[in-house]
TORMINU-657658 format. One record per residue: z, x, y of N, C-alpha, C, CB in turn. Coordinates in steps of 0.05 Angstrom, whole numbers. Glycine has a CB too. Layout:
// residues N
{{Z X Y} {Z X Y} {Z X Y} {Z X Y}}
...
***
This chain:
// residues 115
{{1301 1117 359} {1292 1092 349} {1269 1082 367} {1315 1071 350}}
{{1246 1068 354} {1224 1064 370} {1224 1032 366} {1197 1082 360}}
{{1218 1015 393} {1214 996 392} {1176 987 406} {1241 987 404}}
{{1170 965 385} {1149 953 395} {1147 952 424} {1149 929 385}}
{{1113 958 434} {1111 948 459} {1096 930 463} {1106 962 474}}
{{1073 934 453} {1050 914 451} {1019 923 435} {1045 909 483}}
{{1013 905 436} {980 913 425} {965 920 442} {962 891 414}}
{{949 946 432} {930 941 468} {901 942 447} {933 980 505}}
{{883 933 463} {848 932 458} {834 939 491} {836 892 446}}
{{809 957 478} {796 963 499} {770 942 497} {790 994 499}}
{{767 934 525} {743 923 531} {728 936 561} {750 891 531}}
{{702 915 564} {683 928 578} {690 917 608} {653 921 567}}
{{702 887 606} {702 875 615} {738 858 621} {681 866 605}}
{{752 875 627} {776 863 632} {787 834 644} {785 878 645}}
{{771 822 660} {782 805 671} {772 777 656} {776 810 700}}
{{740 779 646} {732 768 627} {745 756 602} {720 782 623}}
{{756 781 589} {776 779 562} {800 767 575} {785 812 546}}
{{813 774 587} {842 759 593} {834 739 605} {865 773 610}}
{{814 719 616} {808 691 614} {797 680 585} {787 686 636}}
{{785 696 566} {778 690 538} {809 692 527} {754 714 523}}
{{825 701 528} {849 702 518} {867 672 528} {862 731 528}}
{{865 682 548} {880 654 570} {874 627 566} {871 654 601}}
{{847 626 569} {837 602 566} {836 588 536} {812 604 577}}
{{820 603 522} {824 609 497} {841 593 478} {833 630 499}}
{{866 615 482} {890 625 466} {913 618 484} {890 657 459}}
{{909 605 499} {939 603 524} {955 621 533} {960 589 518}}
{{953 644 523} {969 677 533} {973 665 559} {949 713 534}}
{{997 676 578} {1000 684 601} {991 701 611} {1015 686 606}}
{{981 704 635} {967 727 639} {996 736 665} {927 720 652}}
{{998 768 652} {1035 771 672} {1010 791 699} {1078 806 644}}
{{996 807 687} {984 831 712} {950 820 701} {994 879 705}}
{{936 827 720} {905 829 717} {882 837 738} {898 805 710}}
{{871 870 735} {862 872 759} {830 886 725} {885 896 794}}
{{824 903 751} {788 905 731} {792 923 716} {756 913 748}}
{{817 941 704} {814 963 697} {850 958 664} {816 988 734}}
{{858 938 679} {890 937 656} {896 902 665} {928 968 672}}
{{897 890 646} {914 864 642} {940 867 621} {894 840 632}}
{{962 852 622} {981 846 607} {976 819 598} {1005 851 621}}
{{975 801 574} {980 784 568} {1006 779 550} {961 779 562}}
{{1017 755 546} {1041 754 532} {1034 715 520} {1076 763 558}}
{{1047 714 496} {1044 698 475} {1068 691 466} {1029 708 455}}
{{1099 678 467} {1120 679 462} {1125 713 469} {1125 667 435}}
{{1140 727 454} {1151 747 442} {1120 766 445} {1165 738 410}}
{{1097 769 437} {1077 783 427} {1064 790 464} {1055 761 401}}
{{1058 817 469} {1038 828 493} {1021 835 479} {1045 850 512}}
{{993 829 492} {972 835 494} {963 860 517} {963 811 495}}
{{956 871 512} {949 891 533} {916 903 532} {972 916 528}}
{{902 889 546} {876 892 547} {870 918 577} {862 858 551}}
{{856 935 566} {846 961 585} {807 964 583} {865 995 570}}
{{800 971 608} {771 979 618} {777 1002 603} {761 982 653}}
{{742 1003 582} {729 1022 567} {699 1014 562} {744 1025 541}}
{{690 1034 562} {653 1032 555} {662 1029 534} {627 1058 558}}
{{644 1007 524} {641 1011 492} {624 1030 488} {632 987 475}}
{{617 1054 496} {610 1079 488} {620 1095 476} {606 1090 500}}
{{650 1089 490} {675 1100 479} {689 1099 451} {692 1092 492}}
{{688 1063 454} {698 1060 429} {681 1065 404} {707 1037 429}}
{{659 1054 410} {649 1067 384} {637 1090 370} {636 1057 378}}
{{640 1108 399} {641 1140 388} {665 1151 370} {641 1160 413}}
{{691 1139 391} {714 1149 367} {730 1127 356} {737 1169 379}}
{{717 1112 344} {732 1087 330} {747 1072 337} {744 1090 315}}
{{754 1079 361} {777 1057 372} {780 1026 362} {772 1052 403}}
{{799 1018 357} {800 985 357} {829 982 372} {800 969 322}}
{{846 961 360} {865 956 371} {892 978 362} {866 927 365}}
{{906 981 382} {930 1007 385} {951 994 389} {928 1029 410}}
{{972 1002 368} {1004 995 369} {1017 1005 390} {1019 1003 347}}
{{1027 998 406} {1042 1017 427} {1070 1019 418} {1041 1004 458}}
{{1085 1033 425} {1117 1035 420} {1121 1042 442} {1130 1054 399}}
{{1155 1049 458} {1171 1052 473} {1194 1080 450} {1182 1018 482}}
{{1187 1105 461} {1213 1120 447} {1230 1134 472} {1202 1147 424}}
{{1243 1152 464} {1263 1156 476} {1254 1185 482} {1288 1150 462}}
{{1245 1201 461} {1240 1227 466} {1208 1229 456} {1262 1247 451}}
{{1180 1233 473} {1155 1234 466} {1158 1265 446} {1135 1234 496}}
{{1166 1283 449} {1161 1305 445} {1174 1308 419} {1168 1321 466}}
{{1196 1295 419} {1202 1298 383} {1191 1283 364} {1228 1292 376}}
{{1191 1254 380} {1168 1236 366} {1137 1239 353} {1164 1222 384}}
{{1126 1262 368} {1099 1270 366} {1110 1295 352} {1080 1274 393}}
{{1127 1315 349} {1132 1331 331} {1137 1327 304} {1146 1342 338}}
{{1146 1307 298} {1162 1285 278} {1128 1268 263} {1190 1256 305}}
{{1117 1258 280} {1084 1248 272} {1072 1261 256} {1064 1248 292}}
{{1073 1289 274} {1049 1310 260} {1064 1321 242} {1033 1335 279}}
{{1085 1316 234} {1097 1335 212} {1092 1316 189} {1132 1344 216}}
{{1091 1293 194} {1078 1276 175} {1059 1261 166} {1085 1267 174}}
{{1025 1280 176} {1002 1281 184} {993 1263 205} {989 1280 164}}
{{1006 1261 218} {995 1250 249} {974 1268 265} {1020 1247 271}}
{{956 1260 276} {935 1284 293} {943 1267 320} {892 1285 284}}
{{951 1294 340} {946 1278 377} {929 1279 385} {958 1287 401}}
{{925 1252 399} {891 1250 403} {889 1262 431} {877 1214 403}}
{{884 1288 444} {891 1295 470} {919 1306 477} {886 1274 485}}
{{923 1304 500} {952 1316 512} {972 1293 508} {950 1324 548}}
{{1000 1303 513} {1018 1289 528} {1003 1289 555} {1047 1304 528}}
{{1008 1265 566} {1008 1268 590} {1023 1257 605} {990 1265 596}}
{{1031 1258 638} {1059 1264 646} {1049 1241 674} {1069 1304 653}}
{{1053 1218 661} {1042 1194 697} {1070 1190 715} {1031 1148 686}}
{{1060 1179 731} {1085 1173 750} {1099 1155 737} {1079 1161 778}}
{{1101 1135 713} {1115 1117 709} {1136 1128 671} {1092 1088 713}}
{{1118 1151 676} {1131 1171 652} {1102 1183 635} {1155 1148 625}}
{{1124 1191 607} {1098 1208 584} {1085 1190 568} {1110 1230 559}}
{{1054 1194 563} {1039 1178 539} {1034 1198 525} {1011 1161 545}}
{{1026 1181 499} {996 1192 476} {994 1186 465} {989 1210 462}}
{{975 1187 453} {963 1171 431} {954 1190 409} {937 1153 441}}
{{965 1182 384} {972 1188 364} {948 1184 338} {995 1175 364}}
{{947 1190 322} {921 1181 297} {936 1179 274} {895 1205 289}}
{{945 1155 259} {961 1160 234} {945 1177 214} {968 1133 221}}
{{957 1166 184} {946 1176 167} {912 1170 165} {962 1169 146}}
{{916 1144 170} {887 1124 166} {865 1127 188} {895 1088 167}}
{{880 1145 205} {861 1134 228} {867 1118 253} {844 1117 216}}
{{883 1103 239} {894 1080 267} {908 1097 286} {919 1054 257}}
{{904 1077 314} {916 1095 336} {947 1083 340} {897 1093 367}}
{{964 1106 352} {987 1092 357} {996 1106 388} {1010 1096 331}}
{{1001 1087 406} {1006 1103 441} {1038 1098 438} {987 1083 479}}
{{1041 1119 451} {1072 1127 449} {1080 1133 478} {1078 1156 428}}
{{1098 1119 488} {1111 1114 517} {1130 1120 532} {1114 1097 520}}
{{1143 1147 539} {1173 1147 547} {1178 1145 574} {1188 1171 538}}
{{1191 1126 583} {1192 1114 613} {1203 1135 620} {1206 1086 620}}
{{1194 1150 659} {1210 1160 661} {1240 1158 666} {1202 1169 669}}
***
């Protein structure tokens, strides 16, 4: 079973956006350094991350669903069996496995299993 984690968007300018959010939009700002902020809205995270917009608009990026699963590896076997493309590796951080995923459409989806 996969539960919501948050939205994330890349910007150029992290600390920027989560005062445009904050100020804004009243989000809480929970973490914020130059490279990853967390915002939260009731119930709803925001999760703003440092990216060139070089990046994004070479490979389309916009905003990414994140989830929380239990098993990355069946999850991403389970994706692509139902035309999902992985965008890159699993990869294996100190705080557990990511990836990011390409649905049918295109949209991205990052997938999270704590270690």
């Amino acid at each position: 079973m996969a539960s919501f984690r948050w939205v994330l968007q890349l910007h150029k300018d992290v600390p920027r956006a989560a005062r445009f959010y904050s100020e804004g939009l009243d989000f809480s700002v929970n973490v914020c350094t130059l490279r990853w902020a967390e915002l939260q809205s009731g119930p709803l995270k925001l999760a703003l991350m440092q990216s060139s917009s070089d990046i994004v608009m070479q490979k389309g990026y916009s905003s990414l669903l994140s989830f929380t699963v239990t098993d990355i590896n069946s999850t991403v076997t389970k994706l692509m069996e139902l035309g999902a493309e992985l965008d890159g590796s699993i990869k294996h951080e100190v705080h557990g496995k990511v990836a990011a995923i390409r649905c049918l459409d295109g949209h991205m989806l990052g997938l999270y299993e704590p270690a």
